[in-house]
C-alpha positions as CSV (number, residue, x, y, z in Angstrom):
1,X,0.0,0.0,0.0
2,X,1.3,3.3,-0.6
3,X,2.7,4.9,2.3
4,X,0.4,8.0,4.2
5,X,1.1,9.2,7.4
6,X,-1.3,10.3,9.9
7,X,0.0,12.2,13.2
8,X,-2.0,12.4,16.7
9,X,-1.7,12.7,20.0
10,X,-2.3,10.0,22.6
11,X,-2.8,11.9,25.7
12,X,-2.6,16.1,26.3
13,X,-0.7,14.9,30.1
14,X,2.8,14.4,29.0
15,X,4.0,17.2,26.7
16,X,7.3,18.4,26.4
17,X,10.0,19.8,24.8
18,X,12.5,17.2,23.2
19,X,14.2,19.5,21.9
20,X,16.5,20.0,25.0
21,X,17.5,16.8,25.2
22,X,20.8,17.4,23.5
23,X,21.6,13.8,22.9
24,X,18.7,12.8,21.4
25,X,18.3,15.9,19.4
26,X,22.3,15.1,18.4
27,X,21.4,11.6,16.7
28,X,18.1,11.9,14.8
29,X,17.7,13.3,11.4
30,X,16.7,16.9,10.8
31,X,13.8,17.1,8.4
32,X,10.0,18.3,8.1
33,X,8.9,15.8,9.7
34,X,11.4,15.2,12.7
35,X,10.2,19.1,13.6
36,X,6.5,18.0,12.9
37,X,6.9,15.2,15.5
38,X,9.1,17.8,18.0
39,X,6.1,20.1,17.4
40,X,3.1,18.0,18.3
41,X,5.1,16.3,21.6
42,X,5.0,19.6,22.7
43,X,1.1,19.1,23.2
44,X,1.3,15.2,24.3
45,X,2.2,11.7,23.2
46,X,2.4,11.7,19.5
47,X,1.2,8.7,17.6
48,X,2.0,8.2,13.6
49,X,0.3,5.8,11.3
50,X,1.9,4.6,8.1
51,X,0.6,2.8,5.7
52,X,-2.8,1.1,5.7
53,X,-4.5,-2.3,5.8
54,X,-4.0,-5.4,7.6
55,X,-1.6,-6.4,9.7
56,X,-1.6,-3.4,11.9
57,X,1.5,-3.3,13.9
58,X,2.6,-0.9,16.9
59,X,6.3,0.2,17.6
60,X,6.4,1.5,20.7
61,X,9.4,3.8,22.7
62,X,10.3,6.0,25.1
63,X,8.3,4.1,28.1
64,X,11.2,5.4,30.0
65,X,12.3,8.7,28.9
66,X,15.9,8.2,29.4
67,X,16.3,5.3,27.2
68,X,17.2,7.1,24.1
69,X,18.3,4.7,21.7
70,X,14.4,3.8,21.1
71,X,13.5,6.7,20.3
72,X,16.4,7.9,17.8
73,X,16.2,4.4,15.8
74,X,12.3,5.3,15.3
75,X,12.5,8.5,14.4
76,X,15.1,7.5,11.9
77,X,12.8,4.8,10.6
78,X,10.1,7.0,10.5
79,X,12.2,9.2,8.6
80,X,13.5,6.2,6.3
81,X,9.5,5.0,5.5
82,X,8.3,8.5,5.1
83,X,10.9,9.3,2.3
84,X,10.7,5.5,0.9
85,X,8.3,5.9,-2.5
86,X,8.3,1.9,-2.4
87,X,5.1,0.2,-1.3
88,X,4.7,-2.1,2.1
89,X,2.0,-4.4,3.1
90,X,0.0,-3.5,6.5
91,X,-0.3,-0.2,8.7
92,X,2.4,0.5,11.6
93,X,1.6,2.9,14.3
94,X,4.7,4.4,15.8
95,X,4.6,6.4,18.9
96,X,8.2,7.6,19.1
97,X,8.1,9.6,22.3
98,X,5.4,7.7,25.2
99,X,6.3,10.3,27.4
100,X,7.8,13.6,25.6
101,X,8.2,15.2,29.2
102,X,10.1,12.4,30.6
103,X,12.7,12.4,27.4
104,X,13.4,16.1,27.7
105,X,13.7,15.4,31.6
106,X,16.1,12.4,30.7
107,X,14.2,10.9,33.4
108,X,13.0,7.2,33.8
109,X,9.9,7.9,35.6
110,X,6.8,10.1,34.9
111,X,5.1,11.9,37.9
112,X,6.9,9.8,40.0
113,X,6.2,6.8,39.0
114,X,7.7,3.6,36.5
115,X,5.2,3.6,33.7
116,X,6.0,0.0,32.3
117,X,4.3,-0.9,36.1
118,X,0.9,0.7,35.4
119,X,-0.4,0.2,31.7
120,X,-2.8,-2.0,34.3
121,X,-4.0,1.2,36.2
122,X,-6.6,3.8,34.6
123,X,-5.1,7.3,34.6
124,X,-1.6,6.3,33.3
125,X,0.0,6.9,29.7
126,X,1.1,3.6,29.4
127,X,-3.1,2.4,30.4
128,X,-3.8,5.3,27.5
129,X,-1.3,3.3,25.0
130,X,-3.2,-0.2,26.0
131,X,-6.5,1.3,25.3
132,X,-5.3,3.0,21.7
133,X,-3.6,-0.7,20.7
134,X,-7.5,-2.0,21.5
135,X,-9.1,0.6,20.1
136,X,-7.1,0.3,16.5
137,X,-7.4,-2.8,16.9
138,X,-3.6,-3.4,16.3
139,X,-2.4,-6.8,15.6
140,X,1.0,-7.1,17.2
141,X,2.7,-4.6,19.6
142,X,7.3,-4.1,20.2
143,X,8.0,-2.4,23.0
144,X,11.4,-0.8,22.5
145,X,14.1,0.2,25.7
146,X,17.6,0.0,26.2
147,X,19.5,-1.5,29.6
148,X,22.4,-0.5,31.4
149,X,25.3,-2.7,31.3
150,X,26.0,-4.7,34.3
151,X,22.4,-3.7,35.1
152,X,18.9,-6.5,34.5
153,X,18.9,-7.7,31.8
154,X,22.3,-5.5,31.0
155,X,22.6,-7.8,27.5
156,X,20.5,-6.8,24.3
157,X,17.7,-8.8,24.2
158,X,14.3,-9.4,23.6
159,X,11.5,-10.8,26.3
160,X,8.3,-12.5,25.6
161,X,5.9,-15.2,26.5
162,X,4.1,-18.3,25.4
163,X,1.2,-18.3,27.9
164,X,-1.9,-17.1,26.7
165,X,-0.3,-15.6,23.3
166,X,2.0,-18.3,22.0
167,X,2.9,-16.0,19.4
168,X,4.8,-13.5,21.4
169,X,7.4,-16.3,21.3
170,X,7.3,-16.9,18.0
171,X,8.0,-13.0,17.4
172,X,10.8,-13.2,19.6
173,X,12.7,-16.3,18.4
174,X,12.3,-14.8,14.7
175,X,14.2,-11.5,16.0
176,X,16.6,-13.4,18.4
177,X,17.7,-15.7,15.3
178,X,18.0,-12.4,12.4
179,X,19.7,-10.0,15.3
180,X,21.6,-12.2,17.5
181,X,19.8,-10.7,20.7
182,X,19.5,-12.6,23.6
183,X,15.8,-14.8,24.2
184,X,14.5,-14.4,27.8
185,X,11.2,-16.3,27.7
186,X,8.7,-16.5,30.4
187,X,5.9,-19.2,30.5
188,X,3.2,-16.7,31.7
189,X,2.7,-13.1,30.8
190,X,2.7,-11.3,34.2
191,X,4.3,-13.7,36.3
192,X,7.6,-11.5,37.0
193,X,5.6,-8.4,37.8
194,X,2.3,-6.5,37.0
195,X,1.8,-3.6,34.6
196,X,4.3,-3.7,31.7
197,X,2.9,-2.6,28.1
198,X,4.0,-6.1,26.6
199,X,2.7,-8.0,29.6
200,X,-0.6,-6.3,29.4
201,X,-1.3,-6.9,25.5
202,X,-0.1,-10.7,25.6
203,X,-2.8,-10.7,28.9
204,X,-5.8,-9.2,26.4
205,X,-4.1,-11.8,23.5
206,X,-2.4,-9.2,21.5
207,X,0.8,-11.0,21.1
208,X,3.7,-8.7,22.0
209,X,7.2,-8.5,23.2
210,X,9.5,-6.5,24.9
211,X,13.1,-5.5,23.1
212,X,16.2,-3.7,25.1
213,X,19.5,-2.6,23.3
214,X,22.7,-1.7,25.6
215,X,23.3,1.9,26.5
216,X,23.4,3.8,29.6
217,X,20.9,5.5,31.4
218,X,20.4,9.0,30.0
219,X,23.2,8.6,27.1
220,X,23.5,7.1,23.4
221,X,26.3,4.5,23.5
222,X,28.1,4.0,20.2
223,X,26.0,1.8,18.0
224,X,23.3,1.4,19.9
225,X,20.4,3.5,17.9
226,X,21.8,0.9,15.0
227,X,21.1,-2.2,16.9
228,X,17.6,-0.8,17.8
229,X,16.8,0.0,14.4
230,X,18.0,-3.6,13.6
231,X,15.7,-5.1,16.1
232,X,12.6,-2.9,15.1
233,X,13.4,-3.8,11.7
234,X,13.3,-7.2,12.3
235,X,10.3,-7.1,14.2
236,X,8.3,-5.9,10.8
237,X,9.8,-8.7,9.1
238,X,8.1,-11.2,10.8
239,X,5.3,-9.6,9.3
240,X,6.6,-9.3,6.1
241,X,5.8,-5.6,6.5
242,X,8.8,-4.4,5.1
């Protein structure tokens, strides 16, 4: 399908200005519609649709604002699509900043608190993004972070679950096998702790899975916004999206 783009805001709570975070602002490409997305996180959490049809596929990053290789490799790839004259096969909804306030704070939490605990709770962003994947009704979901070393996990690596979405496995062992990240598989969905966005859509049978890259907190290690892009990549392959 051709590619269009359409550009929204999730949630008018968590605006900011991206813009001063230097080393973000340092590593993604400047164009129209890199300022478009700086302009409208301003307001809220921006979400961009590309492409249309069936299957409809989310990229999400930027849960935690101070993992910043997420969120460069997706704005480069929303950069890369948007200039790409070529035709793919589904729709993917991209919401490159969650939490534009947290990514100009550089700062892990929002309001205090760890959003990848509370996509569970009403009157949470990472609740608002759970509602918008059932709402669109979106067919897969890649939550994109990035771990410190010597930290958990503190490997690249992607997490998923067979129990009740089987296929959140079979996501993860096709991207484990193209990008040489590291499997970490749990039998149930939830049963490490309560509230993470990948946890919550394997729950409500949206098959999803969770996908770190190594960089420390706050900063852009060398090579890590590649190893992202490599993983989100991968992840619409298995969907023969791209």
């Amino acid at each position: 399908m051709p590619i269009q783009g359409k550009l929204s805001v999730i949630s008018y709570e968590t605006g900011g200005k991206i813009e001063k975070n230097k080393s973000l602002l340092e590593n993604i490409p400047k164009s129209q519609i890199t300022a478009k997305l700086i302009h409208v996180s301003r307001f809220g959490t921006p979400i961009l649709e590309l492409g249309e049809g069936y299957p409809r596929v989310m990229i999400v990053a930027g849960i935690h604002g101070n993992e910043l290789p997420p969120q460069i490799a997706s704005v480069r790839l929303i950069n890369e699509l948007s200039n790409n004259k070529n035709e793919f096969g589904g729709s993917i909804y991209m919401i490159p900043f969650s939490i534009p306030y947290a990514t100009m704070e550089n700062s892990r939490r929002f309001k205090g608190f760890d959003m990848n605990r509370t996509a569970s709770k009403g009157g949470f962003i990472s609740n608002d993004i759970i509602r918008t994947i059932k709402m669109f009704g979106i067919s897969a979901v890649a939550d994109f972070h990035s771990t410190r070393p010597r930290s958990n996990p503190g490997v690249e690596s992607v997490f998923c679950s067979k129990k009740p979405c089987y296929e959140s496995f079979l996501i993860a062992r096709h991207m484990t096998r193209e990008t040489t990240s590291k499997l970490i598989l749990y039998e149930e969905a939830g049963s490490l702790y309560k509230g993470a966005v990948e946890d919550e859509c394997n729950l409500a049978e949206i098959p999803a899975v969770t996908c770190e890259v190594v960089s420390e907190s706050g900063e852009v290690n060398v090579g890590s916004p590649e190893r992202s892009l490599l993983q989100i990549k991968s992840y619409l392959k298995y969907f023969n999206i791209i």
